[in-house]
N, C-alpha and C positions, 0 to 999 in steps of 0.2 A: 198396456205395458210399453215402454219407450226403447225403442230401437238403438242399439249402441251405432253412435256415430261414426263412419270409418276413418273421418281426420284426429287420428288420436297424437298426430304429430306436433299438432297445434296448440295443446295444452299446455296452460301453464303451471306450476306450481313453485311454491315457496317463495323465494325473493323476486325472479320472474312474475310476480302479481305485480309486485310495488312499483315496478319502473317498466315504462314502454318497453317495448322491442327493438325499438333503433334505440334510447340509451345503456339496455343490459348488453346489447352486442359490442361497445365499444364504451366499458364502465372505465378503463382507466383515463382516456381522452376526458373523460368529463369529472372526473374523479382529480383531475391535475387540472381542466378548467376552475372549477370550485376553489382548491386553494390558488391559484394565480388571482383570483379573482377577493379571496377574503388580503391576502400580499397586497392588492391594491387598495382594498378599502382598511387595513391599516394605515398604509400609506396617507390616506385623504384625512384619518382621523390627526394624522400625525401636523400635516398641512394646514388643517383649519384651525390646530392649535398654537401652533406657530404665527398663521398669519391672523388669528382673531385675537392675537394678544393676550390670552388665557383669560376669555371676559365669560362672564355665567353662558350667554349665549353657544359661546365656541365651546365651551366644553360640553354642553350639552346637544353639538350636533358632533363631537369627536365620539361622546357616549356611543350615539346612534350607529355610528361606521362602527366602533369597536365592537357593537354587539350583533349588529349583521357581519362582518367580519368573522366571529366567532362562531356563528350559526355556517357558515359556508366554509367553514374552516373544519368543525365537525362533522359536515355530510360529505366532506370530498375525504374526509379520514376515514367514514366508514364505507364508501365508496370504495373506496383500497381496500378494507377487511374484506369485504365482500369477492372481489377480484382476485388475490391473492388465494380465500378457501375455496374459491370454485377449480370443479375438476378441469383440468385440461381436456382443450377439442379435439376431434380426433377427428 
């Protein structure tokens, strides 16, 4: 039979699985990195389209920012969901 271990402070459960310990302690820091960061790879989609002269090529590396952009644009959003329903510290 297996002995209950006395660190039971150390467990994690629920969202606390998904993300380290140093990024759940300071989810909105990284949750406002994420979208400053999808803000700049707009930005680059917008730049490469501009300066490749709307040629097949350039639009298809704007594709690529717009769609990393929209992936880091939706984990810094639910990044916030997550932040916002968690209980306060005490």
């Amino acid at each position: 039979m297996n002995a209950q271990d006395d660190n039971t402070a150390a467990l994690r459960t629920g969202l606390r699985r998904i993300f380290p310990p140093w990024e759940y302690r300071h989810l909105r820091a990284w949750a406002a990195a994420r979208i400053a960061a999808a803000t700049g790879m707009a930005g680059l989609s917008a730049v490469t389209l501009v300066g490749g002269s709307f040629t097949t090529e350039a639009i298809g590396w704007a594709a690529i920012f717009l769609v990393g952009a929209a992936l880091a644009f939706a984990a810094g959003y639910w990044e916030l969901t997550i932040a916002r329903s968690a209980p306060p510290r005490t």
